[in-house]
N, CA, C and O of each residue as an XYZ file, in Angstrom:
784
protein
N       0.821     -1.190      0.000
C       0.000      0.000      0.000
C       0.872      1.264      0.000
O       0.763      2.244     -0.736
N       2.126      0.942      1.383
C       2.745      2.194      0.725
C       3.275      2.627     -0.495
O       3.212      3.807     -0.842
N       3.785      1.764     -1.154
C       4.148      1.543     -2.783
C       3.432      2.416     -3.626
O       3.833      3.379     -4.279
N       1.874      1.737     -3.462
C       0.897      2.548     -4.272
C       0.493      3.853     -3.888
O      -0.388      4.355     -4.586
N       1.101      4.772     -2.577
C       0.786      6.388     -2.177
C       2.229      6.792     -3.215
O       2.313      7.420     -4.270
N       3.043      6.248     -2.532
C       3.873      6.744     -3.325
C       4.270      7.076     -4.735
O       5.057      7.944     -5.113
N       3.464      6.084     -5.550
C       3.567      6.004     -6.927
C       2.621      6.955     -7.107
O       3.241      7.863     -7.661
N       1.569      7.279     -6.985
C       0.704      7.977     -6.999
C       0.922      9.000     -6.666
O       0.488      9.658     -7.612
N       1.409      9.872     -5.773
C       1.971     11.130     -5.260
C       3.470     11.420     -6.466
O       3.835     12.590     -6.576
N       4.118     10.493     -7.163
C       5.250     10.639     -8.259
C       4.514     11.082     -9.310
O       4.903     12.175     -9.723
N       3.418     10.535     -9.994
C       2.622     10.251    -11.012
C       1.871     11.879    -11.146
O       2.040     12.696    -12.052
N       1.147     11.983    -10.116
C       0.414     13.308     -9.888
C       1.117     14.611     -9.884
O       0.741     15.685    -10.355
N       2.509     14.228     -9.090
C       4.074     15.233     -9.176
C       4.229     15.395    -10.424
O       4.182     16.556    -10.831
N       4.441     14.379    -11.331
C       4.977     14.490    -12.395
C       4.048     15.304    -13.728
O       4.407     15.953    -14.711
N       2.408     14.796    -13.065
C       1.833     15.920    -14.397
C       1.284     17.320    -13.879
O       0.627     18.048    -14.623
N       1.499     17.565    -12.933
C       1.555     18.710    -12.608
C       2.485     19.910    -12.647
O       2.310     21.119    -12.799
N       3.913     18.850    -12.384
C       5.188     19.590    -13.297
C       4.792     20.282    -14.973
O       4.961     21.376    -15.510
N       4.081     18.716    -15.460
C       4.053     19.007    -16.567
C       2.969     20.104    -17.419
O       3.115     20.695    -18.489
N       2.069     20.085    -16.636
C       1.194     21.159    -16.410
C       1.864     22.980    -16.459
O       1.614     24.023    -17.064
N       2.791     22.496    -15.438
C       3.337     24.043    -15.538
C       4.174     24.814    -16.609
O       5.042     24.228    -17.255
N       3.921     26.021    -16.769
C       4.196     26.730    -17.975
C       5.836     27.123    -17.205
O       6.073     27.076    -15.997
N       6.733     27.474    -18.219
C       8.033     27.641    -17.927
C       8.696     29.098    -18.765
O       9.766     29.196    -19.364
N       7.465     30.288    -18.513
C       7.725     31.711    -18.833
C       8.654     32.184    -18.125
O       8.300     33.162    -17.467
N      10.043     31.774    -17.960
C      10.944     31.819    -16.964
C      11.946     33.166    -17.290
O      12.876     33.368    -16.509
N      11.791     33.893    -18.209
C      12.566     34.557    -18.882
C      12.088     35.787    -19.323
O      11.347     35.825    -20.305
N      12.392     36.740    -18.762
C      11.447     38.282    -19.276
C      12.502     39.003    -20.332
O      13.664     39.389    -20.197
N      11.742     39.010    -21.242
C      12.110     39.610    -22.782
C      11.891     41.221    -22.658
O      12.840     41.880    -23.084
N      10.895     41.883    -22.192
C      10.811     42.817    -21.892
C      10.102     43.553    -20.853
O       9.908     42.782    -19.913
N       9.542     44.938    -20.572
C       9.130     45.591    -19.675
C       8.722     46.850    -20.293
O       9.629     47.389    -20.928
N       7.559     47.488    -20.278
C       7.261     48.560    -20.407
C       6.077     49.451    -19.747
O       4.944     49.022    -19.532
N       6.468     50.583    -19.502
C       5.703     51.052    -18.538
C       4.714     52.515    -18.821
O       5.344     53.559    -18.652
N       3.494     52.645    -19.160
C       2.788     54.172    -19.551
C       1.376     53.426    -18.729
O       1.144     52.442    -18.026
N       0.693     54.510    -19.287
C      -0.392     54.459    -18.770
C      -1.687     54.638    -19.749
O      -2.046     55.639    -20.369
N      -2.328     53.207    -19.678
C      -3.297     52.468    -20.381
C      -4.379     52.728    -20.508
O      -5.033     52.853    -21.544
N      -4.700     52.844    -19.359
C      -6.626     52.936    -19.113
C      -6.912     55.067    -18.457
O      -7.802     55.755    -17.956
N      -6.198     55.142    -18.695
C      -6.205     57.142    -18.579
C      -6.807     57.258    -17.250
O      -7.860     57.896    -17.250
N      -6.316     56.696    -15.833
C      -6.607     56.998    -14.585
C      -5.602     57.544    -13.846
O      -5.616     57.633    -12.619
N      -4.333     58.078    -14.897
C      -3.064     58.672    -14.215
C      -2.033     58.005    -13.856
O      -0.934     58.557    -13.901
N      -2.176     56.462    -13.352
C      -1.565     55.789    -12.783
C      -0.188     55.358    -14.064
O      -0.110     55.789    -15.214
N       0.511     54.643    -13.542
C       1.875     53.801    -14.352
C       1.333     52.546    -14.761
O       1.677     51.685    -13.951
N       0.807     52.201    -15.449
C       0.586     50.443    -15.394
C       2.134     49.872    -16.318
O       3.044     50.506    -16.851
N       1.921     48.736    -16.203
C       3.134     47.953    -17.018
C       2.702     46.799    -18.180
O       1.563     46.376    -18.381
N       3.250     46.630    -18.490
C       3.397     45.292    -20.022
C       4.509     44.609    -19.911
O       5.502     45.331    -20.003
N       4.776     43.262    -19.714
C       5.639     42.400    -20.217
C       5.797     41.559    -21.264
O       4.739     41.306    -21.840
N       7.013     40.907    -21.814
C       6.820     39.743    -22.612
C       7.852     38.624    -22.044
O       9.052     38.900    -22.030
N       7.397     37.365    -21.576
C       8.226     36.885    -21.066
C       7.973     35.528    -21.726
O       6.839     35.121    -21.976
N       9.308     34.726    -22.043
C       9.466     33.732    -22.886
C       9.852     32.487    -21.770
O      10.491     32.439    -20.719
N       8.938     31.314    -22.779
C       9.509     30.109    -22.157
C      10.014     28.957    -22.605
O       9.547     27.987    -23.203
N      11.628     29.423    -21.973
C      13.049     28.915    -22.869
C      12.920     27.334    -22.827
O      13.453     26.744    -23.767
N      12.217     26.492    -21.761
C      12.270     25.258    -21.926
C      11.453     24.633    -23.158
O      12.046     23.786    -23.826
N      10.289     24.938    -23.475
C       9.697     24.609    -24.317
C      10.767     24.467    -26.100
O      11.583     25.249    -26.586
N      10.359     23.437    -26.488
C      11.008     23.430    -28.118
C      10.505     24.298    -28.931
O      11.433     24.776    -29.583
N       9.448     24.778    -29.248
C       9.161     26.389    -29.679
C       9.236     27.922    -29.155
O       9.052     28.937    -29.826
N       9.586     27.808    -27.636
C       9.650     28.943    -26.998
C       8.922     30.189    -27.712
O       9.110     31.025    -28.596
N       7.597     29.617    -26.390
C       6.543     30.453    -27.226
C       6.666     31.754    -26.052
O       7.209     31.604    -24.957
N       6.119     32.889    -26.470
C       6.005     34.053    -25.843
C       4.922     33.979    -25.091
O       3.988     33.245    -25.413
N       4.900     34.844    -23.821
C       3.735     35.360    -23.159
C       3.456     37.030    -22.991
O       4.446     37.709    -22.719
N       2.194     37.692    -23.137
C       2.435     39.355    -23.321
C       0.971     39.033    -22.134
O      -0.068     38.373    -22.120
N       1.671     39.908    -21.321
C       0.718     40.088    -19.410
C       1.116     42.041    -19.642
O       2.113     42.737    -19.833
N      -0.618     42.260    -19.443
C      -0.649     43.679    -18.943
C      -1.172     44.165    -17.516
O      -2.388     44.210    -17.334
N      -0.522     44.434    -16.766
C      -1.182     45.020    -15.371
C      -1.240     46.645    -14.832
O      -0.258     47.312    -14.505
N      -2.255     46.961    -14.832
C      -2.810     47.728    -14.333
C      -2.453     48.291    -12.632
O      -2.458     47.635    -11.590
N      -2.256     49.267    -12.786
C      -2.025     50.042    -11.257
C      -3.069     50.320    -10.677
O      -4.009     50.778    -11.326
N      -3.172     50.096     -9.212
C      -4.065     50.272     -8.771
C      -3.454     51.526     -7.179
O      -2.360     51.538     -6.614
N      -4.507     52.263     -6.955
C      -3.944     53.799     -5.962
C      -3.555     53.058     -4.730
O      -3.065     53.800     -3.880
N      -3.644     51.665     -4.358
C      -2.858     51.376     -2.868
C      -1.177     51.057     -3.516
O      -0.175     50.978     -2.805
N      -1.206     50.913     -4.998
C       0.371     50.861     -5.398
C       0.552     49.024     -5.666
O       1.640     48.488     -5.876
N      -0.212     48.602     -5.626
C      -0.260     47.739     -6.494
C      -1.061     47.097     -7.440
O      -2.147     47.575     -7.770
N      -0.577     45.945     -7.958
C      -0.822     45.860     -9.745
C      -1.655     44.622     -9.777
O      -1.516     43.568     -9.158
N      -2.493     44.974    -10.588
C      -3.778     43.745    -11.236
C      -3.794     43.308    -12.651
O      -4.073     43.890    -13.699
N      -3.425     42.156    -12.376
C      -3.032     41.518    -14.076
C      -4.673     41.531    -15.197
O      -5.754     41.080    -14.817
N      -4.488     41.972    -16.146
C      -5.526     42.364    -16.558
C      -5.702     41.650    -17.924
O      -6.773     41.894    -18.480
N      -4.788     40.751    -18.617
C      -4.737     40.267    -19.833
C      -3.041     39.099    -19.844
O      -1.852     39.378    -20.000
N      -3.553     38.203    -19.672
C      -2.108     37.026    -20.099
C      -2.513     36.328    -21.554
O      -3.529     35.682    -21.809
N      -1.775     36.548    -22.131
C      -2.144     35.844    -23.697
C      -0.708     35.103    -24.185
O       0.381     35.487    -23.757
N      -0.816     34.270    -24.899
C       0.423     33.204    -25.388
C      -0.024     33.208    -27.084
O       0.644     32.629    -27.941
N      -0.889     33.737    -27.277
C      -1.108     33.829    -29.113
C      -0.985     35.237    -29.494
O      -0.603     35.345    -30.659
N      -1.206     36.474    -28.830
C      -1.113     37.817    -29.560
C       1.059     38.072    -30.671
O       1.450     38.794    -31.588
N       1.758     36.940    -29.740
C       2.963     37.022    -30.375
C       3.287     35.440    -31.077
O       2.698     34.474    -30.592
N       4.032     35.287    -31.973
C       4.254     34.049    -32.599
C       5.377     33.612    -31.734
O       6.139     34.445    -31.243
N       5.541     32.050    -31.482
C       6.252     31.846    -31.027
C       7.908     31.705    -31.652
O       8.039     31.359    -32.826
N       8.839     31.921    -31.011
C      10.340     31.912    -31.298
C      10.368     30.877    -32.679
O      10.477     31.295    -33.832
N      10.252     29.529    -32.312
C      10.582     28.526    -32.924
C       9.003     28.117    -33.690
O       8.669     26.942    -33.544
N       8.518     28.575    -34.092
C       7.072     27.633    -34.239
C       7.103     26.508    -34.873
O       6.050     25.979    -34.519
N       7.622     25.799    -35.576
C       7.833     24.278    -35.720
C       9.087     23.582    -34.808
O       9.605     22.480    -34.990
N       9.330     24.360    -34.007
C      10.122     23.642    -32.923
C      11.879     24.072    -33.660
O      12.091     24.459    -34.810
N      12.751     23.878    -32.731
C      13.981     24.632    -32.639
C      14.809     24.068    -33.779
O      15.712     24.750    -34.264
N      14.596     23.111    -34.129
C      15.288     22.643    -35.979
C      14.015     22.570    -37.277
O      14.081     21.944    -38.335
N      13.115     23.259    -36.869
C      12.035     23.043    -38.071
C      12.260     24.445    -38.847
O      13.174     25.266    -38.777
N      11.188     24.404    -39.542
C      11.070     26.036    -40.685
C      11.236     26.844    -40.096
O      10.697     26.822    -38.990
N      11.692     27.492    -40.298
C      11.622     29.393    -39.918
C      10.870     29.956    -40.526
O      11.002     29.894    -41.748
N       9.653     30.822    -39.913
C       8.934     31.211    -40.664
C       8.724     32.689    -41.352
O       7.962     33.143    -42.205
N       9.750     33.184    -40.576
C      10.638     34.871    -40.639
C       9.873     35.577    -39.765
O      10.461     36.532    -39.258
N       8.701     35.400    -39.417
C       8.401     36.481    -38.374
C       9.478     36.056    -37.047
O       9.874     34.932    -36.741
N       9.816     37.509    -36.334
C      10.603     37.405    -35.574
C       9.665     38.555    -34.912
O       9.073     39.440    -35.531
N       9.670     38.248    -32.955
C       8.949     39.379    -32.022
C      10.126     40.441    -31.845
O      11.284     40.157    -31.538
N       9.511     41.999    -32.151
C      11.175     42.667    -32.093
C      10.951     43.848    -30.727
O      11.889     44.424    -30.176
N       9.321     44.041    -30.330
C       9.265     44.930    -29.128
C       8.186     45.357    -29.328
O       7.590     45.381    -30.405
N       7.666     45.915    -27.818
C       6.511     46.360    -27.678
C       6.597     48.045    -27.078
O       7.691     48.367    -26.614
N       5.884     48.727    -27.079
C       6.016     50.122    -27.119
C       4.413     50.604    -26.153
O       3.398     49.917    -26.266
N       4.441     51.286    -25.666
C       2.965     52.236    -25.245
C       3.159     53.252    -24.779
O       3.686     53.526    -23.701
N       2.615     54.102    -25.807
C       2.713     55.687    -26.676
C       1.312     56.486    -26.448
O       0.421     56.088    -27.199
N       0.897     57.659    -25.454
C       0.158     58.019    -25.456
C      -1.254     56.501    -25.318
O      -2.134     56.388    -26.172
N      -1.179     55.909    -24.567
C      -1.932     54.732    -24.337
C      -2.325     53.527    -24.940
O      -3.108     52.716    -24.445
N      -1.752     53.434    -26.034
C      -1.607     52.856    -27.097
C      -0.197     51.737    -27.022
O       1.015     51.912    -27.146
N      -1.082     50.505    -26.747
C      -0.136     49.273    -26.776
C       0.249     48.787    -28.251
O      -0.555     48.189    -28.967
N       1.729     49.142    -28.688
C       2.362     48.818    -30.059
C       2.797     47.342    -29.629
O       3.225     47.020    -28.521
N       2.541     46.267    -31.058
C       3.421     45.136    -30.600
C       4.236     45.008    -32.362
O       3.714     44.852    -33.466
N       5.518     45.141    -31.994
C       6.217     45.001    -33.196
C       6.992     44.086    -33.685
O       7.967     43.864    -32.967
N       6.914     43.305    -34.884
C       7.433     42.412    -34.941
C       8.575     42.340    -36.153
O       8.432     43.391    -36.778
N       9.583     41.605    -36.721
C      10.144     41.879    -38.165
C       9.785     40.452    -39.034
O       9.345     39.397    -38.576
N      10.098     40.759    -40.327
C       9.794     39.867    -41.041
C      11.518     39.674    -41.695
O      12.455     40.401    -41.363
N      11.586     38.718    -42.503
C      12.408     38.408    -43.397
C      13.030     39.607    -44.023
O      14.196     39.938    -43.808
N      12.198     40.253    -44.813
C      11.900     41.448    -45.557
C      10.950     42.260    -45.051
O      10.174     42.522    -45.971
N      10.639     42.759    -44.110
C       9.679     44.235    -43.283
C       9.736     44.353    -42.243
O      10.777     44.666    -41.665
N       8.555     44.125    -41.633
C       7.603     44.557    -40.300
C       6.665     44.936    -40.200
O       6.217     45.778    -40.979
N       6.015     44.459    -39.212
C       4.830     44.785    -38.922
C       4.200     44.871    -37.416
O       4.425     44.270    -36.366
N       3.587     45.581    -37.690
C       2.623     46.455    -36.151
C       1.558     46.209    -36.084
O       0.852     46.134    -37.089
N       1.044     45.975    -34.674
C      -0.379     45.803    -34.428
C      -0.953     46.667    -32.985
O      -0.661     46.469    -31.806
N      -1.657     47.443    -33.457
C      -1.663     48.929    -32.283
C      -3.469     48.370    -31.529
O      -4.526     48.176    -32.129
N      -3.155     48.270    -30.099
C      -4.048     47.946    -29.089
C      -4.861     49.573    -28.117
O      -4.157     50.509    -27.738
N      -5.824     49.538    -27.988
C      -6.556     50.553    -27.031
C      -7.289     50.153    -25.842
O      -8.090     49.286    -26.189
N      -7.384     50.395    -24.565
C      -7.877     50.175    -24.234
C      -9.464     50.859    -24.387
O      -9.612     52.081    -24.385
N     -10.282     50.186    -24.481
C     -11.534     50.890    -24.625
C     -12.832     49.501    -24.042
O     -12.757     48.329    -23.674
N     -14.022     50.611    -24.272
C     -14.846     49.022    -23.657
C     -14.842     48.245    -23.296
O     -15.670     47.353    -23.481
N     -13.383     48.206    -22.226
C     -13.824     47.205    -21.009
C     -12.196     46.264    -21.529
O     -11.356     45.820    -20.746
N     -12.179     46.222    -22.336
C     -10.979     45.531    -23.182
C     -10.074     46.266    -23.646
O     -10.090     47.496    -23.688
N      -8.936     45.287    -24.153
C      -7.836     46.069    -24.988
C      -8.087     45.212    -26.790
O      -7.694     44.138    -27.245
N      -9.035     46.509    -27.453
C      -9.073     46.103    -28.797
C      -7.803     46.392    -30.119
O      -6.972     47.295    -30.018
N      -7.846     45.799    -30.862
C      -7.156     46.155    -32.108
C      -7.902     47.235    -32.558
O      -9.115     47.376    -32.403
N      -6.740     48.387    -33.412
C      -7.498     49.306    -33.252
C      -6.693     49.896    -34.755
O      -7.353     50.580    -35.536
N      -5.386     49.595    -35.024
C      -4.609     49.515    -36.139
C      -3.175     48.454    -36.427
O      -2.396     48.107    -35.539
N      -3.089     48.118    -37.689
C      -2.724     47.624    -38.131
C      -1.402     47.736    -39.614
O      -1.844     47.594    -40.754
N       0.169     47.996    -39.408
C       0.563     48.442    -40.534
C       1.570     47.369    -40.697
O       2.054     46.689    -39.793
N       1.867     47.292    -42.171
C       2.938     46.679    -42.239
C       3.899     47.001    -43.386
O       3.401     47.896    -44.070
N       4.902     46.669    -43.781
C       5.744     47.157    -44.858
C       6.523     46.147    -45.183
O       6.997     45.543    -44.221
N       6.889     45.664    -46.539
C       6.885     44.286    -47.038
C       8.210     44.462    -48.429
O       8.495     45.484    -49.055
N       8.837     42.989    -48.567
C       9.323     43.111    -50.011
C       9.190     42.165    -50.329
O       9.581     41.353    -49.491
N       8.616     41.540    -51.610
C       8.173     40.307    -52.329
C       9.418     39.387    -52.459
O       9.555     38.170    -52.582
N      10.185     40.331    -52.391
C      12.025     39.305    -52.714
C      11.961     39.587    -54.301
O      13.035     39.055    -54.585
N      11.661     39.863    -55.039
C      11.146     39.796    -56.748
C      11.290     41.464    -57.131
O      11.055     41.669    -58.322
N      11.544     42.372    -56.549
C      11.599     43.758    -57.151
C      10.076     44.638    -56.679
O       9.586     45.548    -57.347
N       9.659     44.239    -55.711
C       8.384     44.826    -55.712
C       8.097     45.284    -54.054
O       7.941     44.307    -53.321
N       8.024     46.381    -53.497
C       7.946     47.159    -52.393
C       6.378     47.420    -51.844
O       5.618     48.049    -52.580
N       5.939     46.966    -50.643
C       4.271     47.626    -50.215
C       4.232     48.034    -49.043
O       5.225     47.956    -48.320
N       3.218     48.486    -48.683
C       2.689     48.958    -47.075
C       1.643     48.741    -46.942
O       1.078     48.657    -48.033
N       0.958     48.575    -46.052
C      -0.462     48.463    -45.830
C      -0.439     49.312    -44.178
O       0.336     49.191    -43.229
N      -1.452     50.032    -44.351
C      -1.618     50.927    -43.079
C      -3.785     50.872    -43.020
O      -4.609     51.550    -43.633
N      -3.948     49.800    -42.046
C      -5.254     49.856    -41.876
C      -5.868     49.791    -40.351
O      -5.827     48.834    -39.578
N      -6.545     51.301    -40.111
C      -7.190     51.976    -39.357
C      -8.565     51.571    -38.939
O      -9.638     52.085    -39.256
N      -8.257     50.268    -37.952
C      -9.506     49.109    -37.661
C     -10.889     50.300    -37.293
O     -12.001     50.187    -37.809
N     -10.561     51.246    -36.450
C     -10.799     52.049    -35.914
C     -12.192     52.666    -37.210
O     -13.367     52.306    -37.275
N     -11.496     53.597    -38.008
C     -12.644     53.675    -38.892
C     -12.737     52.984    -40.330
O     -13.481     53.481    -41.175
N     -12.031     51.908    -40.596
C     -12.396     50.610    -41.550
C     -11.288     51.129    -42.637
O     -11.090     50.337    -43.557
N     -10.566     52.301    -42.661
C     -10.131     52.592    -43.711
C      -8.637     51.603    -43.820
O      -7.959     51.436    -42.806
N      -8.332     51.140    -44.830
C      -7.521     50.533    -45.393
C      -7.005     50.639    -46.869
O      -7.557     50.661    -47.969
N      -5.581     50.700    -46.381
C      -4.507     51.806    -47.854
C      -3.412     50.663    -47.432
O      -2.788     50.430    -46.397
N      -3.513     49.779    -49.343
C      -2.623     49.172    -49.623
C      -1.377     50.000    -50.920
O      -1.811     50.343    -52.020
N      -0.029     50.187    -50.580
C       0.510     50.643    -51.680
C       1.374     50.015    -51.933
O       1.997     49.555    -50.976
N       1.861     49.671    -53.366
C       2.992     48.991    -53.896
C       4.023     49.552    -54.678
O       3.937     50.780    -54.658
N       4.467     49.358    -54.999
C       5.867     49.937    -56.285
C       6.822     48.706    -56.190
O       6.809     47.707    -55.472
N       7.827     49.232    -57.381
C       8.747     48.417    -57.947
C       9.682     49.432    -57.648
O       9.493     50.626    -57.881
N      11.276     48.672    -56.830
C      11.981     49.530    -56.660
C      13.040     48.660    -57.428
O      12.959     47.440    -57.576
N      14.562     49.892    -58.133
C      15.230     49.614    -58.948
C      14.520     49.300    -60.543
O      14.896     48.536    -61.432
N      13.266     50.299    -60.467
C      12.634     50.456    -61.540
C      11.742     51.794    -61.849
O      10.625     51.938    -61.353
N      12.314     52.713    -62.676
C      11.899     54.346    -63.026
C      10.220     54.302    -63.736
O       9.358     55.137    -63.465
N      10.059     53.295    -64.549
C       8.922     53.457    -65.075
C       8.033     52.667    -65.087
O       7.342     52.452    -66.084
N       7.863     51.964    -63.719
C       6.291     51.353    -63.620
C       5.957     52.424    -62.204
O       6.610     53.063    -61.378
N       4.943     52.230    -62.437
C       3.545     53.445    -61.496
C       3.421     52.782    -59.941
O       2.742     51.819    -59.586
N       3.729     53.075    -59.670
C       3.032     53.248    -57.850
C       1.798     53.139    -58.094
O       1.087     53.849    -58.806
N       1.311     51.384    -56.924
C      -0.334     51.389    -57.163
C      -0.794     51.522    -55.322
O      -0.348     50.936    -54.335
N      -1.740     52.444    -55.469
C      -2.051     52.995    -54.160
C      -3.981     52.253    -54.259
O      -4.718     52.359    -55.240
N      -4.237     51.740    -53.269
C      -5.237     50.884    -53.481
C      -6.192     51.384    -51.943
O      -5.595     51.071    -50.912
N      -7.569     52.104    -51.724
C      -7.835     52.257    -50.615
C      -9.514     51.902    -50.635
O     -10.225     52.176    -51.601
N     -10.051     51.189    -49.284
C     -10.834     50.198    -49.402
C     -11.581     50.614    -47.951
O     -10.824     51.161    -47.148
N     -12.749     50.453    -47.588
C     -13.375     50.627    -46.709
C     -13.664     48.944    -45.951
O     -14.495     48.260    -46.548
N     -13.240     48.544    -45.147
C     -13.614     47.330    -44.461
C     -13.896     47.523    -42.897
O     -13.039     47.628    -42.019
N     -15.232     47.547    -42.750
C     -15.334     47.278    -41.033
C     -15.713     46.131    -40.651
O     -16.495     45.301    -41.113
N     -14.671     46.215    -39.199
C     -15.039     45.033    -38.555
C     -15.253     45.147    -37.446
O     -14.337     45.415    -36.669
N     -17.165     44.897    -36.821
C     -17.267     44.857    -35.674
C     -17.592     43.473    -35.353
O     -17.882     42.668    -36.237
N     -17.561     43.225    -34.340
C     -16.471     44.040    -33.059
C     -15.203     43.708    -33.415
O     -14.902     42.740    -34.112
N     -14.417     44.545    -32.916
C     -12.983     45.220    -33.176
C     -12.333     43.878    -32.186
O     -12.776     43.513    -31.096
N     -11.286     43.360    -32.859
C     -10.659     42.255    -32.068
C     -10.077     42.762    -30.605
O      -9.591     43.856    -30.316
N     -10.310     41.489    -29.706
C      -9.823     41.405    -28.222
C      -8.513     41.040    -28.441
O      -8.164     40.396    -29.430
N      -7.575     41.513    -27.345
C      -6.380     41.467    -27.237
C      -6.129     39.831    -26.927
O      -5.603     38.869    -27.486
N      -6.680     40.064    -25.961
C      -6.994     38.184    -25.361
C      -7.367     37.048    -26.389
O      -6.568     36.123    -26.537
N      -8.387     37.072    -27.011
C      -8.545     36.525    -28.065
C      -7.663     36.395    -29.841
O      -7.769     35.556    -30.736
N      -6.793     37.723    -29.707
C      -6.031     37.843    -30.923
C      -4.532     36.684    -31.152
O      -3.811     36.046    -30.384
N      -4.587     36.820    -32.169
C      -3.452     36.003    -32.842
C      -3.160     36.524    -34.397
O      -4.025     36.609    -35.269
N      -1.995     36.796    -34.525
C      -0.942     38.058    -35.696
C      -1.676     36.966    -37.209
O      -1.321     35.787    -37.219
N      -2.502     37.388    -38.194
C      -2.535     37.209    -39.558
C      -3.398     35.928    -39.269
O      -2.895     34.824    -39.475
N      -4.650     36.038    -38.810
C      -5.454     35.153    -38.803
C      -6.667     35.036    -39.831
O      -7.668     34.347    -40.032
N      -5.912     36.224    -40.409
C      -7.210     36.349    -41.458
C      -6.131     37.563    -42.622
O      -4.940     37.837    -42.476
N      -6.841     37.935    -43.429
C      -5.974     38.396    -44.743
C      -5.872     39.947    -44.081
O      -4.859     40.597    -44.338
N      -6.962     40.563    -43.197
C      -6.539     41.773    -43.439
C      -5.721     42.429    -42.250
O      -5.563     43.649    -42.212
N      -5.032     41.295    -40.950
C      -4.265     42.202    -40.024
C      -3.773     41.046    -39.288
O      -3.023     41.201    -38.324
């Protein structure tokens, strides 16, 4: 009988270890103020190096007037992870390069192969929505774009050109798309759909 507490207390040890997340590693820190009550709140991104994809975590907390902080959003999909087919698979070129909050406005920035791209958060209604969206791109083939779309009022401006080339035209392309409701921070994940 003792045999069987013991095995059982190893067994239960062991998936509960396994249970636990291993965000052991803070990538960054940033500190403004979110929700416009004056206070400092903060943003982290903290990575977890054991995992074979070392996926990211982005936690926002909120200040509160006795001086301390209330976690208000933990998400593991708003950033791609390090490795996403694991630490010898594809690379998929997105790389996480920093997060920013500017006049209340949570930036999460990332690079590509060839660009970058941004995805700009607000707090509003209770949540932190997507609110804009830009990115800037090169086909690898001679051909240059941006896309700058303003979830906010639907407007969306795609532009392209050919660079190391005088006489083809700059195509500037602008499109009305709304989407309500405006994506949750919590719920988001980078290019889940064609337009952000």
């Amino acid at each position: 009988m003792t045999k069987f507490i013991t095995l059982f207390f190893l067994f239960f040890s062991a998936i509960l270890f396994a249970q636990k997340d291993n965000f052991n590693k803070t990538i960054t820190k940033v500190k403004g103020d979110l929700n416009k009550d004056g206070l400092v709140d903060y943003v982290q991104v903290l990575q977890d190096t054991l995992s074979k994809t070392a996926p990211y975590k982005l936690e926002i907390y909120f200040a509160e007037a006795n001086g301390s902080f209330k976690k208000i959003v933990s998400t593991t999909k708003a950033i791609d992870a390090q490795y996403p087919d694991g630490r010898n698979g594809y690379y998929n070129g997105n790389s996480f390069y920093k997060i920013d909050v500017i006049k209340g406005i949570l930036s999460i920035q990332n690079e590509l192969i060839r660009g970058n791209f941004e995805h700009k958060f607000r707090y509003q209604n209770g949540n932190f929505e997507l609110i804009g969206f830009s990115e800037v791109y090169s086909d690898g083939q001679g051909t240059m774009g941006t896309i700058d779309f303003n979830l906010s009022t639907g407007i969306r401006i795609k532009t392209t050109e050919p660079y190391g080339e005088e006489n083809f035209p700059k195509t500037n392309t602008k499109k009305k798309i709304l989407i309500r409701p405006l994506p949750k921070l919590q719920d988001f994940a980078p290019f889940e759909n064609e337009y952000y």
